[in-house]
C-alpha beads as a LAMMPS data file, in Angstrom:
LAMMPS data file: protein, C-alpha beads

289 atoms
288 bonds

1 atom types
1 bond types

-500.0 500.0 xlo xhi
-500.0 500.0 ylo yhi
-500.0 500.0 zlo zhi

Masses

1 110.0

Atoms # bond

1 1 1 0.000 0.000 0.000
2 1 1 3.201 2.581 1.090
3 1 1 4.408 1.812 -2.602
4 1 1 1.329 2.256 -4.014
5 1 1 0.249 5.491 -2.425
6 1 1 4.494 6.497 -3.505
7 1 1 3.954 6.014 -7.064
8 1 1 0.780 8.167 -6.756
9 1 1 2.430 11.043 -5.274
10 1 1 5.496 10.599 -7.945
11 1 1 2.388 10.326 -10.820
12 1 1 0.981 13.595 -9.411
13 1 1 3.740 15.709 -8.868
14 1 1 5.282 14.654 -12.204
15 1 1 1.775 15.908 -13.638
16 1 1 2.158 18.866 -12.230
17 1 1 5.711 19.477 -13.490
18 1 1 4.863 18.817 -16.802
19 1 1 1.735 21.472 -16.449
20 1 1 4.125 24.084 -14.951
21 1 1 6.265 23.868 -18.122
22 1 1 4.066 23.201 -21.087
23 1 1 1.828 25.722 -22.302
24 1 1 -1.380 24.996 -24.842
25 1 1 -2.855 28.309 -25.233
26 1 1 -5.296 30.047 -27.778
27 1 1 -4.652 33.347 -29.062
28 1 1 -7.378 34.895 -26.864
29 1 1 -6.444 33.691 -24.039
30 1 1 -2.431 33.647 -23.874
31 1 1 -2.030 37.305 -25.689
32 1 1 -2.987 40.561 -25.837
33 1 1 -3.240 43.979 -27.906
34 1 1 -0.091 45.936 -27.167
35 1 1 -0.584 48.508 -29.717
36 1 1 -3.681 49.547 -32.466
37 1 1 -6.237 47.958 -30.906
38 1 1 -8.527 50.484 -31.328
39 1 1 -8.904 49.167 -34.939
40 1 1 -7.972 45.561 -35.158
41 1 1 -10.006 42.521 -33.463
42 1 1 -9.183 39.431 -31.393
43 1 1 -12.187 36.550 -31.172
44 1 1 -11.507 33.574 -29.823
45 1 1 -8.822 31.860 -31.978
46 1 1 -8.700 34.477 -34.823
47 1 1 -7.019 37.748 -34.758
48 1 1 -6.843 40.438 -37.393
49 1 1 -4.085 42.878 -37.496
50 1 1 -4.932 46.555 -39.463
51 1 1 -2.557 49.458 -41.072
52 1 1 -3.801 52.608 -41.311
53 1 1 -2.586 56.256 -41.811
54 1 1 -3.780 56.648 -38.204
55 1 1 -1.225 53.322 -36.939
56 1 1 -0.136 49.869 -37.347
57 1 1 -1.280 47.657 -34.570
58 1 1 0.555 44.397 -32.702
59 1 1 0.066 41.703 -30.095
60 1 1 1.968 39.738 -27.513
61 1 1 2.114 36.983 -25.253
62 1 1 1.502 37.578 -21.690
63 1 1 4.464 35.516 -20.587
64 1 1 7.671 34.991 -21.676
65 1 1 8.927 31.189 -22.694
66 1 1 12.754 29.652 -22.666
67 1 1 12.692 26.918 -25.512
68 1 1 10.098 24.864 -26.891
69 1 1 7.924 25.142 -30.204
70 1 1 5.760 28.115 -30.868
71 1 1 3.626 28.108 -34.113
72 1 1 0.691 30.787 -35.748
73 1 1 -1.003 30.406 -38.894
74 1 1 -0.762 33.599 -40.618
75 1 1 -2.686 34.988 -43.717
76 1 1 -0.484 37.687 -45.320
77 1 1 -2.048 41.431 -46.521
78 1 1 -3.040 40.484 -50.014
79 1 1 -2.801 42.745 -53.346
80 1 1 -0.365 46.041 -53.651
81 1 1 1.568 45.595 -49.892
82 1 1 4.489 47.247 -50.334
83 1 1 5.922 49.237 -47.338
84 1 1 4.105 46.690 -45.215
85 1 1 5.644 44.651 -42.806
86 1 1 3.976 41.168 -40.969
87 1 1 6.172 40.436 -38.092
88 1 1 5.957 37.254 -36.041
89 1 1 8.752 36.438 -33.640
90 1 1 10.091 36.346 -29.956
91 1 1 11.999 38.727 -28.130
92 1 1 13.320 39.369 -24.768
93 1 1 13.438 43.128 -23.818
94 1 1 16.130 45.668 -23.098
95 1 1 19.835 46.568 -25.168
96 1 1 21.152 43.083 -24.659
97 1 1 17.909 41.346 -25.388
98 1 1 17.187 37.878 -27.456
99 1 1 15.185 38.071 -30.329
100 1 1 13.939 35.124 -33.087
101 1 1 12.648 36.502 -36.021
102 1 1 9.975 35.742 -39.222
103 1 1 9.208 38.975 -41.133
104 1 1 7.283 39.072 -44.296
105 1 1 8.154 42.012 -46.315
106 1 1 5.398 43.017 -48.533
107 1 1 5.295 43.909 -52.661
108 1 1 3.506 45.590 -55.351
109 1 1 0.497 43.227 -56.845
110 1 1 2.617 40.406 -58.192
111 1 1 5.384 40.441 -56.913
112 1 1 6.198 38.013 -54.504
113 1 1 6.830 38.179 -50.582
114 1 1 10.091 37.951 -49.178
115 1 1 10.882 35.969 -45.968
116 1 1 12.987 37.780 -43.946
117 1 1 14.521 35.817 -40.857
118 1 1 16.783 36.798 -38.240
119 1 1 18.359 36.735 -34.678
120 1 1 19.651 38.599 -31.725
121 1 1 21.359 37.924 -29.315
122 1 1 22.948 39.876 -26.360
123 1 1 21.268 42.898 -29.170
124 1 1 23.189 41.885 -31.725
125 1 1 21.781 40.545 -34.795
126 1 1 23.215 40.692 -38.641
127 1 1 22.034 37.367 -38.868
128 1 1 19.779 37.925 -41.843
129 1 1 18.715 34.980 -44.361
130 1 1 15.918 35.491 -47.006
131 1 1 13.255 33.812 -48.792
132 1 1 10.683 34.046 -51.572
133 1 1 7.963 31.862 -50.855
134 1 1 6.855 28.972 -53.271
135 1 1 3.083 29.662 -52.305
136 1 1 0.672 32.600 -52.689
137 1 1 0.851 33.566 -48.561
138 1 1 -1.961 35.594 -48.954
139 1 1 -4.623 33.199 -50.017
140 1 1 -5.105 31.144 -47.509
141 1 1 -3.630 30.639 -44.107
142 1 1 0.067 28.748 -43.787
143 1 1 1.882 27.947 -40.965
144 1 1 4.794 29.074 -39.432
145 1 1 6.561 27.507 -36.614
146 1 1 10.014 28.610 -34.421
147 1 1 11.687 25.201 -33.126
148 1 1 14.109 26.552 -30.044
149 1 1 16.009 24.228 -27.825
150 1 1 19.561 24.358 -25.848
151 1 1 20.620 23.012 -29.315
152 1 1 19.201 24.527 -32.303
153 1 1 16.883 26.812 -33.486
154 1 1 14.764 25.924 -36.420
155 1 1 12.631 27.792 -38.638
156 1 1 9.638 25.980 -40.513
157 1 1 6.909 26.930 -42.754
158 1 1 4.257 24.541 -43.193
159 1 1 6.430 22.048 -41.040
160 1 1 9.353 22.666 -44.038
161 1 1 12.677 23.339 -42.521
162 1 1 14.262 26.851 -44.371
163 1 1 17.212 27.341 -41.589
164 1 1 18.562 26.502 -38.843
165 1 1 20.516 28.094 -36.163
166 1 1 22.992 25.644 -34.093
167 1 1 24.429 25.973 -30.803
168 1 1 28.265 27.142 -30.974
169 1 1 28.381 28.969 -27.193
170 1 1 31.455 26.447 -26.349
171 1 1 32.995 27.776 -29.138
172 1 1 32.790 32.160 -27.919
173 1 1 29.696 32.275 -30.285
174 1 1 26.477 33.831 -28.536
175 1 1 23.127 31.434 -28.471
176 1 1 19.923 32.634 -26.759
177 1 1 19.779 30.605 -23.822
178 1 1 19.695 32.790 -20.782
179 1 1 16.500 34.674 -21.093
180 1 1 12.679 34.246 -21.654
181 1 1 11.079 35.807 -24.545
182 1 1 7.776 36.699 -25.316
183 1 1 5.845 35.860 -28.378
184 1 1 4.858 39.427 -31.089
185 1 1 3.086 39.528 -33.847
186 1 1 2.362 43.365 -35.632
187 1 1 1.883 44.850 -39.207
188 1 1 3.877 47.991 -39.480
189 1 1 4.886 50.546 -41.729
190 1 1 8.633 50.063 -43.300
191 1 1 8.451 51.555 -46.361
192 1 1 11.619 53.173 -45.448
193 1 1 13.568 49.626 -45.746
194 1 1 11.278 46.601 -46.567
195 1 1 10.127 46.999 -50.187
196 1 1 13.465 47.155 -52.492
197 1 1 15.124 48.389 -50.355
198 1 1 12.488 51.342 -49.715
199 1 1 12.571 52.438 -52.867
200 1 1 8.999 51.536 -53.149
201 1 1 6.286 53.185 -50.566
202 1 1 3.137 52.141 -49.260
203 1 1 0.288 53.056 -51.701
204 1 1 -2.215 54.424 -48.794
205 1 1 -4.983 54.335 -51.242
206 1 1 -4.722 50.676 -50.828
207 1 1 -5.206 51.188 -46.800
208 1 1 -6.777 49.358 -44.614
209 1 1 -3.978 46.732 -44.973
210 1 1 -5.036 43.178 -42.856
211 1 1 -3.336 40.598 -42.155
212 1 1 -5.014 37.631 -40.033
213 1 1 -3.658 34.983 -37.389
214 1 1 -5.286 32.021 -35.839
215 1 1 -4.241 28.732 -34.097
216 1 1 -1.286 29.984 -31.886
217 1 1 0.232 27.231 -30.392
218 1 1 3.046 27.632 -27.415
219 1 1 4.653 24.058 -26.815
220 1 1 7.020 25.988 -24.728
221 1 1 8.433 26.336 -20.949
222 1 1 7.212 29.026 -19.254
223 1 1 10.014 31.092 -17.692
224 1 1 9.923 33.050 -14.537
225 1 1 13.169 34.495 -14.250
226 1 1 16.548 33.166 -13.943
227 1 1 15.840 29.853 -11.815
228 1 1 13.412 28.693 -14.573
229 1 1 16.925 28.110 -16.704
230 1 1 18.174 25.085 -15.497
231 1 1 14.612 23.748 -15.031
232 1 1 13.644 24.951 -19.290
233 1 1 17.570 22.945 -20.071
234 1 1 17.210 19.853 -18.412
235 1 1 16.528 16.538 -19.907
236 1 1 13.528 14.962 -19.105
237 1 1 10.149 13.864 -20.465
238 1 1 8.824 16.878 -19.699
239 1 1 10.667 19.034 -21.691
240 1 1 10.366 17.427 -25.073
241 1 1 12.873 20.004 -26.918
242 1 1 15.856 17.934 -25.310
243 1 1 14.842 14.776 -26.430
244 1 1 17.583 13.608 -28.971
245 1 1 15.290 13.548 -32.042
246 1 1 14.983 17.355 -31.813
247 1 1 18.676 17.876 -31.474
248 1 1 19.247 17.206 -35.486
249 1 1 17.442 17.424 -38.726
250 1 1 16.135 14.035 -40.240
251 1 1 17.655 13.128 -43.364
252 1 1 14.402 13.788 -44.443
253 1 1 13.932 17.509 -43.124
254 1 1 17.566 18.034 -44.581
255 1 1 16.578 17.137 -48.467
256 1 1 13.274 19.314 -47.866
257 1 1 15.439 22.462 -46.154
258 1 1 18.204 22.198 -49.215
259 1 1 15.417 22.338 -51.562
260 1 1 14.307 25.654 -50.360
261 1 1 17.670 27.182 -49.829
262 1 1 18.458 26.056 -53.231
263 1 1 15.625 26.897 -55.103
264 1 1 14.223 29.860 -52.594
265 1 1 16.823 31.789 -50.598
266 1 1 17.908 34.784 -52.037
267 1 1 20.188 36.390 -49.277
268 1 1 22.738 34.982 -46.926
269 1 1 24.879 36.758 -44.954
270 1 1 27.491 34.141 -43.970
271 1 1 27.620 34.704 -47.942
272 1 1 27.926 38.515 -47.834
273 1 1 31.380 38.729 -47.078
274 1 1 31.560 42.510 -48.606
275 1 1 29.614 43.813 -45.954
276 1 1 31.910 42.188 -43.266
277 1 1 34.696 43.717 -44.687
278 1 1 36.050 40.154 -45.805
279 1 1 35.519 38.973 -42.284
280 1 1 32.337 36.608 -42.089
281 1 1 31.394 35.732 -39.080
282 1 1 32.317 32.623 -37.598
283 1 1 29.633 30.494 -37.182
284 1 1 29.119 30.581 -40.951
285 1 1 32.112 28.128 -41.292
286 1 1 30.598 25.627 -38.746
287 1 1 27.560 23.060 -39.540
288 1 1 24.550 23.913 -38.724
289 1 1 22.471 20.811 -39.832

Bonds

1 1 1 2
2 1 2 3
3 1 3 4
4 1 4 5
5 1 5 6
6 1 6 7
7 1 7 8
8 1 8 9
9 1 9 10
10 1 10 11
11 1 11 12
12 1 12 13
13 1 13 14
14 1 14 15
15 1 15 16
16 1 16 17
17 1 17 18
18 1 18 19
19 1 19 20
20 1 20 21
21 1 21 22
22 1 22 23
23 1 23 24
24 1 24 25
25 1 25 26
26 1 26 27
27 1 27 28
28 1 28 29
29 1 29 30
30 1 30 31
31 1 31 32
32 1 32 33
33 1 33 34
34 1 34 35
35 1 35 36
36 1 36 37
37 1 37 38
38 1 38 39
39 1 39 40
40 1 40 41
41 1 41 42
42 1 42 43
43 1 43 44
44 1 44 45
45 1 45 46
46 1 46 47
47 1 47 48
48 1 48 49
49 1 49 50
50 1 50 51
51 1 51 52
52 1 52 53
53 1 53 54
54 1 54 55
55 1 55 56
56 1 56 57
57 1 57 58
58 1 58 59
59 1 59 60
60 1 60 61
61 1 61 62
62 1 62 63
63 1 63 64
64 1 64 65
65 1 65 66
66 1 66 67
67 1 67 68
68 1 68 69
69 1 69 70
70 1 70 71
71 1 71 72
72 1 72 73
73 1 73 74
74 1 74 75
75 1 75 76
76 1 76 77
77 1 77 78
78 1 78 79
79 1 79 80
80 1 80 81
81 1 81 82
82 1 82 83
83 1 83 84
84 1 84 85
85 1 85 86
86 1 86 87
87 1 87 88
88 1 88 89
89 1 89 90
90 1 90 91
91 1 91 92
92 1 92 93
93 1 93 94
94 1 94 95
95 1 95 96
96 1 96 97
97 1 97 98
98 1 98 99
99 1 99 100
100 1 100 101
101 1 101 102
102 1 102 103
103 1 103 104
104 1 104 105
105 1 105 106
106 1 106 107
107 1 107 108
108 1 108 109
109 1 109 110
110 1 110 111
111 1 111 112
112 1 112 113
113 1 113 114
114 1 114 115
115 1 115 116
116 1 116 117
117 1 117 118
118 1 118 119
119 1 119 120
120 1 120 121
121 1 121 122
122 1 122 123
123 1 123 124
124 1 124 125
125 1 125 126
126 1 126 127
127 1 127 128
128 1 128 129
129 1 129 130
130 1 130 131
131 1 131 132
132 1 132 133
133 1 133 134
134 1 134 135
135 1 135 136
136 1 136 137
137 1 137 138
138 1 138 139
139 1 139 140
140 1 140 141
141 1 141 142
142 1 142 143
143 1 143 144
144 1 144 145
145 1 145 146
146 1 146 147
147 1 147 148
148 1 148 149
149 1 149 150
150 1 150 151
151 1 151 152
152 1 152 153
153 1 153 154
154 1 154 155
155 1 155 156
156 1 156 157
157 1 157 158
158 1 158 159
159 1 159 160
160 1 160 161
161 1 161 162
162 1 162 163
163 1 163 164
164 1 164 165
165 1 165 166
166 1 166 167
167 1 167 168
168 1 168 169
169 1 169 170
170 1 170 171
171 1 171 172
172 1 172 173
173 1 173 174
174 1 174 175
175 1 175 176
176 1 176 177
177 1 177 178
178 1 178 179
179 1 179 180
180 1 180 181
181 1 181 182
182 1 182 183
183 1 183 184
184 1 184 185
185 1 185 186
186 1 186 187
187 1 187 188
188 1 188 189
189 1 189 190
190 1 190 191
191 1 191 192
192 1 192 193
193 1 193 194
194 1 194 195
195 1 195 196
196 1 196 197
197 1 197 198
198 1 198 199
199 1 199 200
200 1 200 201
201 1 201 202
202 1 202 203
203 1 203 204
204 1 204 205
205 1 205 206
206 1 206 207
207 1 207 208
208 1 208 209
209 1 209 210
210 1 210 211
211 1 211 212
212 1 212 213
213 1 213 214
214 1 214 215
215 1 215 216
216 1 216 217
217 1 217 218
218 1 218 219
219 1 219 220
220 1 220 221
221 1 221 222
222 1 222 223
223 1 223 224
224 1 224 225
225 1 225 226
226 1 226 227
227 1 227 228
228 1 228 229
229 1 229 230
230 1 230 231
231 1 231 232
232 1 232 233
233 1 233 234
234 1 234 235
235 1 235 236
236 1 236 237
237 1 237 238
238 1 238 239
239 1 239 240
240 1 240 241
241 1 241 242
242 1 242 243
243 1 243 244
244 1 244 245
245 1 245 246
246 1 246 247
247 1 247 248
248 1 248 249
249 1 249 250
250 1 250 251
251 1 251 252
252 1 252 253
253 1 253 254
254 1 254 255
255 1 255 256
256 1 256 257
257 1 257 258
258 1 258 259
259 1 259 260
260 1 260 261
261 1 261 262
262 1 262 263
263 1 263 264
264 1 264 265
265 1 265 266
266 1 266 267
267 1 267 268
268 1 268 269
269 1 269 270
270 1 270 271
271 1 271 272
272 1 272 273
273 1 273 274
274 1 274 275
275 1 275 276
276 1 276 277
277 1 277 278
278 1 278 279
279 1 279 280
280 1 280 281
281 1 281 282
282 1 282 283
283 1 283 284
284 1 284 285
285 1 285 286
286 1 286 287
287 1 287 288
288 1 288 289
């Protein structure tokens, strides 16, 4: 009966564990309006984000998560979106913060979107690759999922692998592994960078632009300061994202991310080595899948 009534209390409090860490939430109830509001809506599991001349608008988790999977559907701002950026990505806050990006950088009618990913870390970034995408992202909703673990970061679009980030700290090259981050999503005006280069502006007789969200989805640990570290790192059953399996690419997920770099990306800056003055940074020369 004492063994019994042992494994009950080692059933329950590894429950509760796995609760403390794991977060299913719907858009509705895990974020909130930080900016527009007064124009855009939230119902339920659907959001829509508006541009206007009067603002942009945004959204945001209401806590902050240290690795795990976090995944939207997203419906891009259709027809003439130039100027017009759709961000979706996690950040920490302050000059040395963390940040994991997806931006879509709008176009004339036509034209396709571009991909733009990124990260930060310590407040540096510089890490820039970019995409077209092989699908019209404004007819129906796609989605897009950020893979984070002590080991890797992935990017995926419809569960397709287009980069990945690896783990080179050992090495004197910065990861994002120290602080929580919070999940954003906004639509924005950047006509001064994001259409060629922002050589094309917004047309504002094509205003109000939209762009929708639904299904968020935060397989993530939550993280309530620095002692949630070691708890978010450490293997166990709980936390999935250190499971070996999630540590490397298939061979699979390879072949499928080397068809879209091959056929897709069209900037790399571990390729730019102009910009770095001949100096490319170092984690370009290491393997990062």
């Amino acid at each position: 009966m004492a063994n019994f009534q042992t494994l009950i209390v080692a059933l329950f409090i590894s429950a509760s564990v796995f609760q403390s860490v794991v977060v299913h939430a719907m858009i509705s109830k895990s974020m909130y309006f930080n900016w527009g509001a007064q124009h855009s809506s939230m119902n339920g599991e659907d959001v829509q984000l508006v541009l206007d001349t009067t603002s942009g608008s945004g959204i945001q988790t209401k806590r902050s998560f240290l690795f795990g999977s976090v995944e939207m559907l997203i419906k891009l701002v259709p027809g003439n979106s130039a100027g017009t950026v759709t961000a979706y990505y996690l950040s920490s806050i302050g000059d040395k913060h963390d940040e994991i990006d997806f931006e879509f950088l709008g176009n004339s009618s036509g034209q396709p979107y571009v991909v733009h990913t990124n990260i930060y870390t310590q407040g540096v970034g510089n890490k820039e690759q970019q995409f077209y995408l092989w699908f019209d992202p404004t007819a129906d909703y796609h989605n897009y999922t950020i893979h984070w673990n002590p080991t890797a970061i992935g990017w995926y679009i419809d569960n397709l692998p287009i980069r990945v980030y690896r783990n080179y700290q050992s090495e004197g090259i910065a990861y994002p592994n120290q602080q929580g981050m919070r999940v954003y999503s906004s639509l924005w005006n950047a006509d001064n960078w994001a259409t060629r280069g922002g050589l094309v502006k917004i047309d504002w007789n094509c205003a109000p632009f939209i762009a929708r969200f639904r299904h968020f989805r935060a397989r993530a640990c939550k993280w309530d300061g620095q002692f949630s570290t070691a708890q978010c790192s450490s293997p166990s059953p709980a936390n999935w994202w250190t499971s070996p399996i999630h540590k490397q690419l298939s061979s699979g997920k390879q072949g499928q991310m080397k068809w879209a770099r091959d056929n897709y990306m069209i900037y790399d800056y571990c390729k730019d080595a102009k910009r770095f003055n001949g100096q490319i940074p170092s984690e370009c020369s290491k393997a990062q899948y």
